[in-house]
C-alpha positions as CSV (number, residue, x, y, z in Angstrom):
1,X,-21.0,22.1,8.0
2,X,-17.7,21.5,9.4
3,X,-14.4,21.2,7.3
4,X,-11.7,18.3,8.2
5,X,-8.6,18.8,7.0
6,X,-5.5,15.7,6.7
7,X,-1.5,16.4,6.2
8,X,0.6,14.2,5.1
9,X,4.2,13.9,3.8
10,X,4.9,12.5,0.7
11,X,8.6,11.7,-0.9
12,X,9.5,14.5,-3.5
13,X,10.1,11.5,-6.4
14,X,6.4,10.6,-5.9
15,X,4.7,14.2,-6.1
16,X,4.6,14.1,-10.0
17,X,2.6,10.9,-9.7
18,X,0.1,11.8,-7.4
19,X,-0.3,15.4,-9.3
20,X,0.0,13.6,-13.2
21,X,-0.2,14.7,-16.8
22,X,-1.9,18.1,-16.2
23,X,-3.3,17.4,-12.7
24,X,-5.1,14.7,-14.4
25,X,-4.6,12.0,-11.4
26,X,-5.0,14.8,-8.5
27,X,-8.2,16.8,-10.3
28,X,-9.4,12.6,-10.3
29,X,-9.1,11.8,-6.8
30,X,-10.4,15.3,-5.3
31,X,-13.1,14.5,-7.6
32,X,-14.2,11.0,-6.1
33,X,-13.4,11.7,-2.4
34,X,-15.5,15.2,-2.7
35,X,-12.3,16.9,-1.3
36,X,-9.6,19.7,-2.7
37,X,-5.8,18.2,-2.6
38,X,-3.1,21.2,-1.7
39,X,0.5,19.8,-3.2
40,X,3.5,22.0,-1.5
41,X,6.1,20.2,-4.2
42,X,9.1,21.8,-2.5
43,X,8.5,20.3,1.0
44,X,6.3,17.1,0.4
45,X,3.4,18.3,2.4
46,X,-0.3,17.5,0.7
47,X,-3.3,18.9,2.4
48,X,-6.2,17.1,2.1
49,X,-9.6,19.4,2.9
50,X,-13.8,19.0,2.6
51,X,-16.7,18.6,4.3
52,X,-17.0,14.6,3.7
53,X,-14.8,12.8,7.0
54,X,-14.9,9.8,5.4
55,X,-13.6,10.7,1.6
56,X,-10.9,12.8,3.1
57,X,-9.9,9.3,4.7
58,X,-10.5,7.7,1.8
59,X,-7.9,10.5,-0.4
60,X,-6.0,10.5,2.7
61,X,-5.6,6.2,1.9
62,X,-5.0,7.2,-1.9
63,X,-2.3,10.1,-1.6
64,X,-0.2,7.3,0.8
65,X,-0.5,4.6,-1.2
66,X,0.6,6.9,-4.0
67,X,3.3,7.9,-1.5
68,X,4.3,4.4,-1.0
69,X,5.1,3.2,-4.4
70,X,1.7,2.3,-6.0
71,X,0.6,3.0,-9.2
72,X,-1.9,5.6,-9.1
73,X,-4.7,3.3,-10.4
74,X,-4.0,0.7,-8.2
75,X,-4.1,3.2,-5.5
76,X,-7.2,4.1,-6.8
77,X,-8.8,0.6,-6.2
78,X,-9.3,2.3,-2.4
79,X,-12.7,3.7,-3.5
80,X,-14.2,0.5,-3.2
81,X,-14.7,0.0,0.5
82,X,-14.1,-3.5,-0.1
83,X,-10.1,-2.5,-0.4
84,X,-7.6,-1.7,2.3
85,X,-4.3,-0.7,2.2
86,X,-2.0,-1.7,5.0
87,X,1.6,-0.5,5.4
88,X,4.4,-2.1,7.5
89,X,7.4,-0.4,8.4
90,X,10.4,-2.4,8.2
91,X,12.5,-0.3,10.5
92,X,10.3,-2.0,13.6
93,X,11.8,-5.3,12.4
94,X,15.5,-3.9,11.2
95,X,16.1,-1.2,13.7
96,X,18.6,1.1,12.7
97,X,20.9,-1.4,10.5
98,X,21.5,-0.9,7.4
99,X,22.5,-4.8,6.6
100,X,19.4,-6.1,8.1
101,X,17.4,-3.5,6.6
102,X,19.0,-4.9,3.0
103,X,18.7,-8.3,4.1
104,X,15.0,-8.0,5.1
105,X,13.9,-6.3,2.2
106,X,15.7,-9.1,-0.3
107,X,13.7,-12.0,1.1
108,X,10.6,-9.8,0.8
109,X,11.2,-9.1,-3.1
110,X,13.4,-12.7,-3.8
111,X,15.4,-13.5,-6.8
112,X,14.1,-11.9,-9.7
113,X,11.4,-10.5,-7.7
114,X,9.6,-13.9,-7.5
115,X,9.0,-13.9,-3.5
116,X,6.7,-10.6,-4.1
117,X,5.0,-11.8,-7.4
118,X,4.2,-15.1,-5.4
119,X,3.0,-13.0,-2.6
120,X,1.0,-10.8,-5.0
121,X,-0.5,-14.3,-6.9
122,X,-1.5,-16.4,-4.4
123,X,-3.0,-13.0,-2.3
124,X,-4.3,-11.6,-5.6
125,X,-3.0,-8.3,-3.8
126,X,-0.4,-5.3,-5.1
127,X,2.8,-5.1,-3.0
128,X,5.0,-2.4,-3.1
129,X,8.7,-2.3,-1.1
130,X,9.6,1.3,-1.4
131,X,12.3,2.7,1.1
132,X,11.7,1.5,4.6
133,X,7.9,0.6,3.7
134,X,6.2,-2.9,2.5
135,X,2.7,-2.0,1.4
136,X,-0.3,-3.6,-0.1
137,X,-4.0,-3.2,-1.5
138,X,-6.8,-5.6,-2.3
139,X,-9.5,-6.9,-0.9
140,X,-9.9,-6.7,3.1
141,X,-9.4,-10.7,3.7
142,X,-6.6,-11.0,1.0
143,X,-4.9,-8.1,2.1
144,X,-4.8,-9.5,5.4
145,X,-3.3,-12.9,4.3
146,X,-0.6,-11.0,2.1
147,X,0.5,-8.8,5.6
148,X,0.5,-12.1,7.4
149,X,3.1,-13.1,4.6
150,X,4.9,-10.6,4.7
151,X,5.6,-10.6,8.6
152,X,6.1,-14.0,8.7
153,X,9.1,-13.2,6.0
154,X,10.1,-10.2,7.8
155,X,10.2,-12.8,11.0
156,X,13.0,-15.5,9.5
157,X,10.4,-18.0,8.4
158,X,11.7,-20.3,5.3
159,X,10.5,-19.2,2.3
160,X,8.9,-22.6,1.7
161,X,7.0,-22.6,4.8
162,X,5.4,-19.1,3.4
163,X,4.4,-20.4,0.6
164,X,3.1,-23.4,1.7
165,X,0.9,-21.1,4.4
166,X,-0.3,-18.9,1.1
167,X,-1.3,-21.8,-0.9
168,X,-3.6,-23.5,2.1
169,X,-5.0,-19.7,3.0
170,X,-5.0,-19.5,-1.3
171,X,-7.2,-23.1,-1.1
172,X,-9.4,-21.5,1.9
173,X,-10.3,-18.6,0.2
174,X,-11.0,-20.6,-2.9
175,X,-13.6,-23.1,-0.9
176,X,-15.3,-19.9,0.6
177,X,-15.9,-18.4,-2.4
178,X,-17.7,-21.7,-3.7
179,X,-19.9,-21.5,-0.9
């Protein structure tokens, strides 16, 4: 049987959070995904190793979600194949300046955090803007919507005009689900 083995670099501030009270979050995840997490807390790397491809891509999702900002039981929503997690880098959109990277990341998260709770609402998806990252889980179709969203905000588009495209895709989803 062969061994796979992922690495990945997480920030320092989110290390406790993956590992949790007594390695209660980490023994959790290497549990579900049939693999065996390796933390190096001083430089950020985790290791992620076992014989099952697809739930050391699955703890591989997890451990960068984690990475990303998410709570580790949203993060853990990622089990259910019907869940992705999709990341955008802002730094594609701001290049290297630092005003545009502030400015871009405002109109993601709005006054009073109201442009991402909308976002989060009408997508009924989690959304996390943690350094140079937007990122979001929930269900494949929904998550796809909430990236649209996002790029369209990322893009310039008036917040009105976002809304207004969340609330018809919102309607759509609705009608499908009737059906």
């Amino acid at each position: 049987m062969m061994e796979y083995q992922h690495e990945i670099k997480i920030p320092k501030d989110r290390i406790a959070v993956l590992i949790g009270k007594k390695g209660e979050i980490k023994k959790e995840i290497e549990q579900a995904t049939k693999s065996k997490l390796t933390i190096d807390s001083k430089e950020g790397d985790v290791f992620i190793n076992g014989k099952d491809s697809i739930g050391i891509l699955t703890a591989k999702e997890i451990v960068q979600a984690i990475s990303r900002g998410f709570n580790p039981e949203v993060a853990m929503r990622l089990l259910n194949q019907d869940y992705a997690f999709e990341m955008i880098n802002l730094q594609e959109y701001a290049g290297k300046s630092r005003n545009d990277m502030i400015r871009i990341k405002s109109r993601l998260i709005g006054s009073e955090g109201k442009t991402r709770v909308a976002i989060e609402e009408l997508t009924e998806t989690s959304v996390t803007i943690y350094g140079k990252t937007v990122s979001m889980i929930g269900l494949i179709e929904n998550v796809a919507i909430a990236k649209q969203a996002v790029e369209m905000l990322v893009k310039g588009s008036p917040h009105s005009k976002v809304y207004t495209f969340l609330e018809k895709k919102r309607r759509d989803l609705k009608r499908k689900s009737i059906f």
